[in-house]
PDB file as gemmi writes it, atoms N, CA and C in Angstrom:
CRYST1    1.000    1.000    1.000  90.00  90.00  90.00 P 1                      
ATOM      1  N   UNK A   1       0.835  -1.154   0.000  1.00  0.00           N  
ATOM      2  CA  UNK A   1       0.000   0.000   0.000  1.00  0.00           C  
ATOM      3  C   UNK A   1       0.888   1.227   0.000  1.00  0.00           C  
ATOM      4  N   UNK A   2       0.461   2.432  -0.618  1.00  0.00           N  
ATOM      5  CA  UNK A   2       1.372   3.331  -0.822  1.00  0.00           C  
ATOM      6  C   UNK A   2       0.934   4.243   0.626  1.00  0.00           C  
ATOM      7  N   UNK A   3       2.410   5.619   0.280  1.00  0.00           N  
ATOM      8  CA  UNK A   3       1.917   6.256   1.467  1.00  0.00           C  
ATOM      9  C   UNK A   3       0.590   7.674   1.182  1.00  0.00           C  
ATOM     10  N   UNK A   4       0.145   7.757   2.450  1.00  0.00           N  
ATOM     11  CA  UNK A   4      -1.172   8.568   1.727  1.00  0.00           C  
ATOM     12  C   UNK A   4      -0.888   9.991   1.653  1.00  0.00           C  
ATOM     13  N   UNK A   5      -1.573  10.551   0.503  1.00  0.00           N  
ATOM     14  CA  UNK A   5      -1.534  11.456   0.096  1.00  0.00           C  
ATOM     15  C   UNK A   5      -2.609  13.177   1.054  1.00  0.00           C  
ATOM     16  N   UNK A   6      -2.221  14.265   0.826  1.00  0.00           N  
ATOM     17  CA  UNK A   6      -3.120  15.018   1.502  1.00  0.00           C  
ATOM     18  C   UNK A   6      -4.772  14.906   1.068  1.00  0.00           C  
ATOM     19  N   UNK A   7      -4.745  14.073  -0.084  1.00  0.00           N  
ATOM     20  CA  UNK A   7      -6.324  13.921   0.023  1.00  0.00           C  
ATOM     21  C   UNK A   7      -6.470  12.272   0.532  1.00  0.00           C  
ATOM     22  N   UNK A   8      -5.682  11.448   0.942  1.00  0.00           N  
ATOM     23  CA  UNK A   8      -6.119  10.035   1.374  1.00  0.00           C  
ATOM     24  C   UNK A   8      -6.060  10.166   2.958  1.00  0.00           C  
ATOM     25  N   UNK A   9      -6.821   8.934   3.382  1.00  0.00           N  
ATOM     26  CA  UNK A   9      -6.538   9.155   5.021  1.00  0.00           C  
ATOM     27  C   UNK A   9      -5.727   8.079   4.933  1.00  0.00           C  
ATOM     28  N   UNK A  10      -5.028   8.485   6.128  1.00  0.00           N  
ATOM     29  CA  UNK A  10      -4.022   6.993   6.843  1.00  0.00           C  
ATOM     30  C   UNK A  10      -4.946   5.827   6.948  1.00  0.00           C  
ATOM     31  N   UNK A  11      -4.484   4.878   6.836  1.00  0.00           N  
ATOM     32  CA  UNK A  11      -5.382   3.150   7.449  1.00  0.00           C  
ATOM     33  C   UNK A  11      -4.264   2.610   8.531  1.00  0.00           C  
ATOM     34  N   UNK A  12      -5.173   1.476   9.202  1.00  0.00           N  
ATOM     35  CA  UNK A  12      -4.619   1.057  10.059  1.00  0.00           C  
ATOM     36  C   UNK A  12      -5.299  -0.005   9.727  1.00  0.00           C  
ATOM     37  N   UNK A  13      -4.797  -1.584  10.265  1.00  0.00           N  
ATOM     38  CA  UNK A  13      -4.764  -3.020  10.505  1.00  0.00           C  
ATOM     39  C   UNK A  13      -5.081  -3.331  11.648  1.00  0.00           C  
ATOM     40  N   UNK A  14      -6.658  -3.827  11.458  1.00  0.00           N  
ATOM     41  CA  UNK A  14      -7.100  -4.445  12.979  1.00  0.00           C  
ATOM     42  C   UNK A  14      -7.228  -6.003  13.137  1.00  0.00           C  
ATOM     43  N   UNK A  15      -6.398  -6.522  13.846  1.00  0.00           N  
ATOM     44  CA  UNK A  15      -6.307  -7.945  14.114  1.00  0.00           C  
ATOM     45  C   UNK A  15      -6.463  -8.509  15.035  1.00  0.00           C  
ATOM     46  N   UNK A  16      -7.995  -9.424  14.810  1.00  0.00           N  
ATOM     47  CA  UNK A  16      -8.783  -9.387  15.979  1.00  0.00           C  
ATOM     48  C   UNK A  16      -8.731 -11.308  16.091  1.00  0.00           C  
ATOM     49  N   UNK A  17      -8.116 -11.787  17.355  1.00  0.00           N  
ATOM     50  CA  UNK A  17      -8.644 -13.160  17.727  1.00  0.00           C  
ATOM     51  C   UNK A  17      -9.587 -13.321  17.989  1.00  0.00           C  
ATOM     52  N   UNK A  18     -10.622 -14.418  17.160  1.00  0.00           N  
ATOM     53  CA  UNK A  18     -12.192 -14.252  18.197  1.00  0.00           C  
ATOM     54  C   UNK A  18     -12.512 -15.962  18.142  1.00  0.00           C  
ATOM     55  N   UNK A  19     -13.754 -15.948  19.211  1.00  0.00           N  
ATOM     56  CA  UNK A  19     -14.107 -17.254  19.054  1.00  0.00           C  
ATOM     57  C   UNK A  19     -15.186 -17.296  17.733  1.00  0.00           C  
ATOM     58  N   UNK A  20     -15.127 -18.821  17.323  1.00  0.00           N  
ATOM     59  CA  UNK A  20     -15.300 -18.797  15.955  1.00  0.00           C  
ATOM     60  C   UNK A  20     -16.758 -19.635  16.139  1.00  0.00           C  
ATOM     61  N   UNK A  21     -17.648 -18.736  15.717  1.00  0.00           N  
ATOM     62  CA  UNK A  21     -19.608 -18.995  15.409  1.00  0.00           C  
ATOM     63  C   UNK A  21     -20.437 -18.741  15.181  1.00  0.00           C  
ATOM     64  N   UNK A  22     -21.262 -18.657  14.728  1.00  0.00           N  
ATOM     65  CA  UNK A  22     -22.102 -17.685  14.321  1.00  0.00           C  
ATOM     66  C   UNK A  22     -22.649 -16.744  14.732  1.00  0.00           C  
ATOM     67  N   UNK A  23     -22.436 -15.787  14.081  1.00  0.00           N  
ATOM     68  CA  UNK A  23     -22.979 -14.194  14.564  1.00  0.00           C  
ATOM     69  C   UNK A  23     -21.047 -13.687  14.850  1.00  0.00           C  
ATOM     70  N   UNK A  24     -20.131 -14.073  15.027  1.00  0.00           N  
ATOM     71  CA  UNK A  24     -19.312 -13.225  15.686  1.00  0.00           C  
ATOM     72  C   UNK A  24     -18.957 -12.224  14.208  1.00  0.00           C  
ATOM     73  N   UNK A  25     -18.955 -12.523  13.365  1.00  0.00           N  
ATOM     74  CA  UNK A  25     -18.276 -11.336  12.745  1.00  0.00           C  
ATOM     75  C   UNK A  25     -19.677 -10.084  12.460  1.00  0.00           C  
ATOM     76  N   UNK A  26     -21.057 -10.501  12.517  1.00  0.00           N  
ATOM     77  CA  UNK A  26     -21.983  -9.581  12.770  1.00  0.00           C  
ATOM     78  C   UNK A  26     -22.067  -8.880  13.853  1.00  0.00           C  
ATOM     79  N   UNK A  27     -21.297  -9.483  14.819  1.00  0.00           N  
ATOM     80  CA  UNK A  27     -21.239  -8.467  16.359  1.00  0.00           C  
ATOM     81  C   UNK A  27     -20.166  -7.504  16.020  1.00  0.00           C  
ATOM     82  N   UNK A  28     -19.156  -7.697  15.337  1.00  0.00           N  
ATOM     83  CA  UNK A  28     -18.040  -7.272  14.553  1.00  0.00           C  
ATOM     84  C   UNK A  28     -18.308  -6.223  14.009  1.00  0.00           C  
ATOM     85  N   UNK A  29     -18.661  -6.498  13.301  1.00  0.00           N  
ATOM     86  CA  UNK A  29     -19.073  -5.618  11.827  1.00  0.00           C  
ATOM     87  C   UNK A  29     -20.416  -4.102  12.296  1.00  0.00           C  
ATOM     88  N   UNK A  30     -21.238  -4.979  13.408  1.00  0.00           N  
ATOM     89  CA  UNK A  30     -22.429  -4.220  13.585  1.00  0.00           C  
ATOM     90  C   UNK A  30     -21.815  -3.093  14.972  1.00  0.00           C  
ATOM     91  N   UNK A  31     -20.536  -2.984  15.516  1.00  0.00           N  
ATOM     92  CA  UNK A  31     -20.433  -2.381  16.190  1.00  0.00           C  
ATOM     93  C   UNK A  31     -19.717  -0.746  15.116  1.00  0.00           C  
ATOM     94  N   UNK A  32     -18.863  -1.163  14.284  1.00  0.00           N  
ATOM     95  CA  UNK A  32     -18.109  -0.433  13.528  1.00  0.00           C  
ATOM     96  C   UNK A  32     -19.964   0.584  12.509  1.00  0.00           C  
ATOM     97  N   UNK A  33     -20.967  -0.305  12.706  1.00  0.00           N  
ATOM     98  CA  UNK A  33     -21.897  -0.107  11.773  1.00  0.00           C  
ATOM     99  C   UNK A  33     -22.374   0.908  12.540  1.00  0.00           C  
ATOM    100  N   UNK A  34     -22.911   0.985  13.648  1.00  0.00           N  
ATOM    101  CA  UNK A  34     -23.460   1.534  14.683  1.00  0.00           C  
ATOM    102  C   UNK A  34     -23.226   2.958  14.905  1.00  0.00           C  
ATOM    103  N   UNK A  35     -21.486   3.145  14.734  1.00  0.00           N  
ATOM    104  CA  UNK A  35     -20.574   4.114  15.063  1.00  0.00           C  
ATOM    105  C   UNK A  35     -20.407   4.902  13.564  1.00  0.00           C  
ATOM    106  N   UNK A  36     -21.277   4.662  12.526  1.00  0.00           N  
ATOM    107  CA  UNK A  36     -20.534   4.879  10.863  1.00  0.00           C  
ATOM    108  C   UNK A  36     -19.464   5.206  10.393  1.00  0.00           C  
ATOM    109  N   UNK A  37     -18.662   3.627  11.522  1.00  0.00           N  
ATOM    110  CA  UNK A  37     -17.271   3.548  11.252  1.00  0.00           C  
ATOM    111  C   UNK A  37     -17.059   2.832   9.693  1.00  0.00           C  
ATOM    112  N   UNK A  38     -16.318   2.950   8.662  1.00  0.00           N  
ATOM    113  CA  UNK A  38     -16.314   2.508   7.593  1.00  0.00           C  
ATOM    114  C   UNK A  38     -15.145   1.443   8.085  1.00  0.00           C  
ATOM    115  N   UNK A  39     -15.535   0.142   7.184  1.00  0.00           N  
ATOM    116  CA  UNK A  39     -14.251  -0.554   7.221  1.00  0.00           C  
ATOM    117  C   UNK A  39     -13.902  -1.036   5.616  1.00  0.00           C  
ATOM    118  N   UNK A  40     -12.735  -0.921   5.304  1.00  0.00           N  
ATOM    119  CA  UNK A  40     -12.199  -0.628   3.865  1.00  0.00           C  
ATOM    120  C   UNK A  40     -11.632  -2.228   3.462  1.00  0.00           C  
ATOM    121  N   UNK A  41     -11.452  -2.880   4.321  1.00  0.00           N  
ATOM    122  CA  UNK A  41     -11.166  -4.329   3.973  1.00  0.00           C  
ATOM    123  C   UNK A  41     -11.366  -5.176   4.893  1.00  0.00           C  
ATOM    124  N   UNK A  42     -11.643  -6.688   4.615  1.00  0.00           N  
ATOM    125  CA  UNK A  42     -12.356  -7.282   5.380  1.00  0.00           C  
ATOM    126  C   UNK A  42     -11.865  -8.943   5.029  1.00  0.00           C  
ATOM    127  N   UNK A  43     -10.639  -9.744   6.261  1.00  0.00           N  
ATOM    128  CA  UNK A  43     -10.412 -10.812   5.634  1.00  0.00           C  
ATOM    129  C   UNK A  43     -10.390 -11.208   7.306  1.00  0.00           C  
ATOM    130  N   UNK A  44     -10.755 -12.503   6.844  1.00  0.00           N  
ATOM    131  CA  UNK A  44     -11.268 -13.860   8.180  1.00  0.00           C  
ATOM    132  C   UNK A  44     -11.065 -15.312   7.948  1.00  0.00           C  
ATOM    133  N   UNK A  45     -10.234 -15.902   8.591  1.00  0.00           N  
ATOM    134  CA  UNK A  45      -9.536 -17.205   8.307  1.00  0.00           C  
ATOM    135  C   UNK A  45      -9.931 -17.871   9.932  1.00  0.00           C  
ATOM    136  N   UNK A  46     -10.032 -18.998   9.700  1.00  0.00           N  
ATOM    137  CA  UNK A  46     -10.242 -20.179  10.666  1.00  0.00           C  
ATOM    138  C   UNK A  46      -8.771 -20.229  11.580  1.00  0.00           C  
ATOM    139  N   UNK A  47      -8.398 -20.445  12.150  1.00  0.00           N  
ATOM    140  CA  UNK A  47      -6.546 -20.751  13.088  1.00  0.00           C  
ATOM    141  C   UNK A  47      -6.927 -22.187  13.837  1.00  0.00           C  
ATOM    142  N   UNK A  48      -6.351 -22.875  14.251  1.00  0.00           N  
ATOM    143  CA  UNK A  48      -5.744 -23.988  14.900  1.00  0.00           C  
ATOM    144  C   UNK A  48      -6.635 -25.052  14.342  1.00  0.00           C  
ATOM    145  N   UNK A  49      -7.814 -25.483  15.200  1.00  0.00           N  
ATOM    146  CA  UNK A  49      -8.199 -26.432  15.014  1.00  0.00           C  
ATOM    147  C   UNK A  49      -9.934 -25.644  14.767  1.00  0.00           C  
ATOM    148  N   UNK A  50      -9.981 -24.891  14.464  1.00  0.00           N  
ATOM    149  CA  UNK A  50     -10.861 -23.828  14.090  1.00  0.00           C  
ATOM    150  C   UNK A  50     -12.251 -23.637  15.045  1.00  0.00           C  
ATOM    151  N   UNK A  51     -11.714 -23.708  16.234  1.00  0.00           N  
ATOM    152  CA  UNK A  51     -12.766 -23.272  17.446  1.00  0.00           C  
ATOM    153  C   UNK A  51     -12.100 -21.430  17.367  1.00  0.00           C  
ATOM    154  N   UNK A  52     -11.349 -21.162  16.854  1.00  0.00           N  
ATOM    155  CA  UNK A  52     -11.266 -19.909  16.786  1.00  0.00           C  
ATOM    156  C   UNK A  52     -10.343 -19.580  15.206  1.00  0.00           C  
ATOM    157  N   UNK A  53     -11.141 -17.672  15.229  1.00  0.00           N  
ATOM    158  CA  UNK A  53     -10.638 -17.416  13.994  1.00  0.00           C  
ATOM    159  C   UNK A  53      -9.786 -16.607  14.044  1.00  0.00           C  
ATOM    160  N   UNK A  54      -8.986 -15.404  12.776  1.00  0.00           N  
ATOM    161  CA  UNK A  54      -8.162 -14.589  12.958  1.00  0.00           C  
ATOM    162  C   UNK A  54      -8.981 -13.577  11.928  1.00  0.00           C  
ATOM    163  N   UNK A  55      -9.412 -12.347  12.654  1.00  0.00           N  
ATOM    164  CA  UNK A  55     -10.036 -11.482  11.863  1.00  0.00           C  
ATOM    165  C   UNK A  55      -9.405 -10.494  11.250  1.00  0.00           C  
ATOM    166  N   UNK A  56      -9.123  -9.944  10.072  1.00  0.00           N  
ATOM    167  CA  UNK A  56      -8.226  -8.705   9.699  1.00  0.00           C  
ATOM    168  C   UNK A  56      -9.220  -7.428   9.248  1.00  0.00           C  
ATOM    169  N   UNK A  57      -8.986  -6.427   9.510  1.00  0.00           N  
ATOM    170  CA  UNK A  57      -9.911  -5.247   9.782  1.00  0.00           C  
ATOM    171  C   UNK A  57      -8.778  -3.673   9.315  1.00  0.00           C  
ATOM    172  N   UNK A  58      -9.430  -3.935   7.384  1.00  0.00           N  
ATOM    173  CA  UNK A  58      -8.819  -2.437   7.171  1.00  0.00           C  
ATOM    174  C   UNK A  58      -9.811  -1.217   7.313  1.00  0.00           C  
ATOM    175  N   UNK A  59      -9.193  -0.481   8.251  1.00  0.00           N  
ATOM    176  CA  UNK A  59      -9.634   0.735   8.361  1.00  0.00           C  
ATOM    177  C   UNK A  59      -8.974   2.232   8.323  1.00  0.00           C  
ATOM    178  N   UNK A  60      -9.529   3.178   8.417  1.00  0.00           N  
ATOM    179  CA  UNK A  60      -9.080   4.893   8.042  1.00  0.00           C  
ATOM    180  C   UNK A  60      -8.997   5.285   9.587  1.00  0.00           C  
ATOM    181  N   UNK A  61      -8.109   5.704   9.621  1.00  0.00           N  
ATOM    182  CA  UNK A  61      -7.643   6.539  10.786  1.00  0.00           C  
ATOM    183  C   UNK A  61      -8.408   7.642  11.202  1.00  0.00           C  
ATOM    184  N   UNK A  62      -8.737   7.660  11.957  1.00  0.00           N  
ATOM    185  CA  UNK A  62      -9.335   9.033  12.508  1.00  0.00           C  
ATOM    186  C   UNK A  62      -9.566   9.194  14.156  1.00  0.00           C  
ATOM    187  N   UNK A  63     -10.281  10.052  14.957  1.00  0.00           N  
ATOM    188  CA  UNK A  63     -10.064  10.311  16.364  1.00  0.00           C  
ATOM    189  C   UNK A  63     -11.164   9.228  17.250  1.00  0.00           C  
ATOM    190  N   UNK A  64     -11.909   8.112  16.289  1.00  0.00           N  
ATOM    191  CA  UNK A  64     -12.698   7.594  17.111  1.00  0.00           C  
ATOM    192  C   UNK A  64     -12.333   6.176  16.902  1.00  0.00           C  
ATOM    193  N   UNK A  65     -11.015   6.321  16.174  1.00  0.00           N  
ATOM    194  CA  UNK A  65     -10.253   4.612  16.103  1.00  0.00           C  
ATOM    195  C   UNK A  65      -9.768   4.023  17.452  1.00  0.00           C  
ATOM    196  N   UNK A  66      -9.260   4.685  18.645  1.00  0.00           N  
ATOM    197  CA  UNK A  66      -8.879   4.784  19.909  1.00  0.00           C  
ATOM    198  C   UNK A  66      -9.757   3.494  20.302  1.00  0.00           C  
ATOM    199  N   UNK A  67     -11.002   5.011  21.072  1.00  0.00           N  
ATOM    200  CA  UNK A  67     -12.184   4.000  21.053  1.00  0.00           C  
ATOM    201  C   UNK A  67     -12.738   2.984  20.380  1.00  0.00           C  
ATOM    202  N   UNK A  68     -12.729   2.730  19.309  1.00  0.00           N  
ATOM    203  CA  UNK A  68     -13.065   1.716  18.517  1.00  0.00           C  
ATOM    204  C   UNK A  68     -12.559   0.274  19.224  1.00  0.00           C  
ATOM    205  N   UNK A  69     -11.186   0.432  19.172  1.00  0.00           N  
ATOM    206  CA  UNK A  69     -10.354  -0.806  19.856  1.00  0.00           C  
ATOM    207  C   UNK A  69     -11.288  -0.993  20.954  1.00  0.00           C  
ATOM    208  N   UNK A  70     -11.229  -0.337  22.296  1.00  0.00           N  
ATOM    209  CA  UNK A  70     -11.592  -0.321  23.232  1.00  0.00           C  
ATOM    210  C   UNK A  70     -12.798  -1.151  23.286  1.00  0.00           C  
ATOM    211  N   UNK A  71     -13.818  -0.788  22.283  1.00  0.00           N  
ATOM    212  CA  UNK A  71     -15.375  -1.394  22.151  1.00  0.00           C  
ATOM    213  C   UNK A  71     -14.973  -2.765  21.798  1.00  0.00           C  
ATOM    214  N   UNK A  72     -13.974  -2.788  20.660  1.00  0.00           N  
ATOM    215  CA  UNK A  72     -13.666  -4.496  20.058  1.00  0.00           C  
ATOM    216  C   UNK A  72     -13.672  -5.343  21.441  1.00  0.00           C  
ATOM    217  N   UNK A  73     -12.472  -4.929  22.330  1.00  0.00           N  
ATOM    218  CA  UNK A  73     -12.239  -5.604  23.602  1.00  0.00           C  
ATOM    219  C   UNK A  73     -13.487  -6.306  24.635  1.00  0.00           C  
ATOM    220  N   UNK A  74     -14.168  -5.104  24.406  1.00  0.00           N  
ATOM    221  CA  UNK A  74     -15.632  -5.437  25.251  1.00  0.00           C  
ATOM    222  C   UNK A  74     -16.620  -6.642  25.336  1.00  0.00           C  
ATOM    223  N   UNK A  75     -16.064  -6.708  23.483  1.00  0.00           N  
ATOM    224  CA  UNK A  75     -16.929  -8.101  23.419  1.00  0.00           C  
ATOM    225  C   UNK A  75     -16.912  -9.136  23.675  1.00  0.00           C  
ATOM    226  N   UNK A  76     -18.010 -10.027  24.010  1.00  0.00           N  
ATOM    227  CA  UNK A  76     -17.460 -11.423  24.487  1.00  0.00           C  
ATOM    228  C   UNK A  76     -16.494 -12.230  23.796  1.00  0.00           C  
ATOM    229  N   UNK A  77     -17.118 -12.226  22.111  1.00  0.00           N  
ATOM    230  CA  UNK A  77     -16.295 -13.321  21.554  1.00  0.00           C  
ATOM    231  C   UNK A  77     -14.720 -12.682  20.675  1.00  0.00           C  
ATOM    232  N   UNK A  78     -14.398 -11.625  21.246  1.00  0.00           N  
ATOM    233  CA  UNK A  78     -13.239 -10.774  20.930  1.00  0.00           C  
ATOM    234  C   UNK A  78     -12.327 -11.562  21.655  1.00  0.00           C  
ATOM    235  N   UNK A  79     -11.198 -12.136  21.510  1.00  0.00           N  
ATOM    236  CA  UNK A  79     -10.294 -12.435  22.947  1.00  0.00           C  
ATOM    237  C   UNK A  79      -9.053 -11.976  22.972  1.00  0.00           C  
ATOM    238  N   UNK A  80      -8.801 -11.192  21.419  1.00  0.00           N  
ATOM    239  CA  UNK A  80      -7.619 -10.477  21.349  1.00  0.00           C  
ATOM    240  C   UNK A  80      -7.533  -9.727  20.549  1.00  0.00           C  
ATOM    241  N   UNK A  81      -6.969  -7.754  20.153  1.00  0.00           N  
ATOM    242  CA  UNK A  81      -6.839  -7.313  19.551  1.00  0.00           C  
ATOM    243  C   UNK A  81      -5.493  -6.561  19.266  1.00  0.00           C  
ATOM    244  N   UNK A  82      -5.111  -6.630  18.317  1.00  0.00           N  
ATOM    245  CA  UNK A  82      -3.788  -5.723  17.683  1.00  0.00           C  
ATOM    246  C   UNK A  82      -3.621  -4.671  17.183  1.00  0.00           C  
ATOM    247  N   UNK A  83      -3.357  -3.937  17.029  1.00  0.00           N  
ATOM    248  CA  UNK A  83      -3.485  -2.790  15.703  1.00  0.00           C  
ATOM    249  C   UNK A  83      -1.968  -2.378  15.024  1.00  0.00           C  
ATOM    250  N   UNK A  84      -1.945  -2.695  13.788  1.00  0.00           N  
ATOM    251  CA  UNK A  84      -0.847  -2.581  13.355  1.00  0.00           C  
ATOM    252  C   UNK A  84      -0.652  -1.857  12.150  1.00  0.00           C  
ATOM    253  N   UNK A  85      -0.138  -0.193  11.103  1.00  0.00           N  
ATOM    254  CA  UNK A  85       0.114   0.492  10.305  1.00  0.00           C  
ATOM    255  C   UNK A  85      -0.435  -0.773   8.726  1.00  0.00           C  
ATOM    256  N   UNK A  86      -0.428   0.301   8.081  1.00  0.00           N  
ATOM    257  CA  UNK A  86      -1.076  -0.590   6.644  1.00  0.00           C  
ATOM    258  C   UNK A  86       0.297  -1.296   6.178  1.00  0.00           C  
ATOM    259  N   UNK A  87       1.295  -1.534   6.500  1.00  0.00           N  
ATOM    260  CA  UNK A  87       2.444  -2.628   6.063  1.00  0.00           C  
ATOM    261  C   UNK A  87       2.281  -3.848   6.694  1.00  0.00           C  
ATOM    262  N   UNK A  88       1.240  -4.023   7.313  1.00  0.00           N  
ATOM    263  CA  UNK A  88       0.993  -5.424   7.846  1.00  0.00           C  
ATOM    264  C   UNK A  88       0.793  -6.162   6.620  1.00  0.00           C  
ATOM    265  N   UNK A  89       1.043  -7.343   6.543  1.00  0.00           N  
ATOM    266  CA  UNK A  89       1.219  -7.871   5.556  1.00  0.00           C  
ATOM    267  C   UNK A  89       0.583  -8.633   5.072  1.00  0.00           C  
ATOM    268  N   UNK A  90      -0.859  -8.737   5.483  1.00  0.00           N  
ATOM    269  CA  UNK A  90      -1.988  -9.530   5.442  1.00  0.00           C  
ATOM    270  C   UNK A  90      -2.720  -8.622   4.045  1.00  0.00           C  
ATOM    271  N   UNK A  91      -2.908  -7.573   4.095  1.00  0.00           N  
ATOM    272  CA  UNK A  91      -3.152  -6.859   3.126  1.00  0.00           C  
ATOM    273  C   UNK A  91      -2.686  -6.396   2.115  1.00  0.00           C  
ATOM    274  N   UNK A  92      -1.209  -5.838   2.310  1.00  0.00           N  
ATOM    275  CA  UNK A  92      -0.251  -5.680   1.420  1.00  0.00           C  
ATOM    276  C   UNK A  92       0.037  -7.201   0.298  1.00  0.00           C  
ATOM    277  N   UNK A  93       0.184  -8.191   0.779  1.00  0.00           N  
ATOM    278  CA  UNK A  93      -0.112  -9.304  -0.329  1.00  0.00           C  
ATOM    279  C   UNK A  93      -0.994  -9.665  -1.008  1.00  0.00           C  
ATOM    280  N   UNK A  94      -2.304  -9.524  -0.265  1.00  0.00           N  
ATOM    281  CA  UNK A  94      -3.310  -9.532  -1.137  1.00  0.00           C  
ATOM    282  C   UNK A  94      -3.871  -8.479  -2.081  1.00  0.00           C  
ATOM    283  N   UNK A  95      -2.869  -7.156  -1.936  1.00  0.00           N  
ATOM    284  CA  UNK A  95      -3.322  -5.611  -3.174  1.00  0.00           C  
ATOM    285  C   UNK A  95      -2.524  -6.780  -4.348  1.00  0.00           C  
ATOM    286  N   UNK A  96      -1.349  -6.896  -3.437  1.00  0.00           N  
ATOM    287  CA  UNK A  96       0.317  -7.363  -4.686  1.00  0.00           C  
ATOM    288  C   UNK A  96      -0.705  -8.511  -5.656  1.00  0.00           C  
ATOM    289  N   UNK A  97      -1.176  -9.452  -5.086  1.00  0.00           N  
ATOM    290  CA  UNK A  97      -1.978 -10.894  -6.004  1.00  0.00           C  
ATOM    291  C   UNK A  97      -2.855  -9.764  -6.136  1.00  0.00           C  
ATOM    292  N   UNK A  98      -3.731  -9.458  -6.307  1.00  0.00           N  
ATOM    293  CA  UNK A  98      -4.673  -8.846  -7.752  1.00  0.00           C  
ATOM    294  C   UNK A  98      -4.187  -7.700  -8.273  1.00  0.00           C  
ATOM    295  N   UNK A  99      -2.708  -7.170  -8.155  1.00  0.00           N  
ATOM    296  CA  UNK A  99      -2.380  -6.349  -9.174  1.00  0.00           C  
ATOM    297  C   UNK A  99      -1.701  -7.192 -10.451  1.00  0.00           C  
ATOM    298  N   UNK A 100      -1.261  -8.721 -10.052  1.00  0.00           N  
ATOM    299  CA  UNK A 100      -0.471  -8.988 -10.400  1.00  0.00           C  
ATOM    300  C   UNK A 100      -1.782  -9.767 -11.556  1.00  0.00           C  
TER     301      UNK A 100                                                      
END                                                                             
């Protein structure tokens, strides 16, 4: 991902451990919905023996991303969150495979 320009906003990489069942990525999704937080990319993979997943969460920077985390935490089936600059590399490979 390139770096942003005065008309782009910054993104950030949200990487969320959760337990893996139905409804968790609608509790997910519907909290960011709630807040008309936009989320700009959206990838979710199964991990171990797939009682839990690994959620990736591109989003735009702004003053209510703080909080945002904070709310992720709250939830039950949240059990871990990260936040890491758009060079995380979960995303950056997947722009690289469909440019390519």
């Amino acid at each position: 991902m390139s770096t942003p320009t005065n008309h782009e906003k910054a993104r950030s990489v949200l990487e969320l451990e959760v337990n893996n069942h139905p409804g968790v990525m609608s509790h997910v999704c519907g909290l960011f919905s709630r807040r008309a937080f936009n989320v700009e990319g959206i990838l979710c993979m199964p991990i171990g023996d797939g009682r839990r997943s690994r959620i990736w969460l591109l989003v735009n920077e702004d003053e209510r991303l703080d909080n945002m985390v904070k709310q992720l935490h709250k939830l039950e089936d949240v059990l871990e969150v990260s936040r890491h600059g758009t060079e995380h590399r979960v995303f950056t490979q997947l722009e690289e495979y469909f440019r390519a």
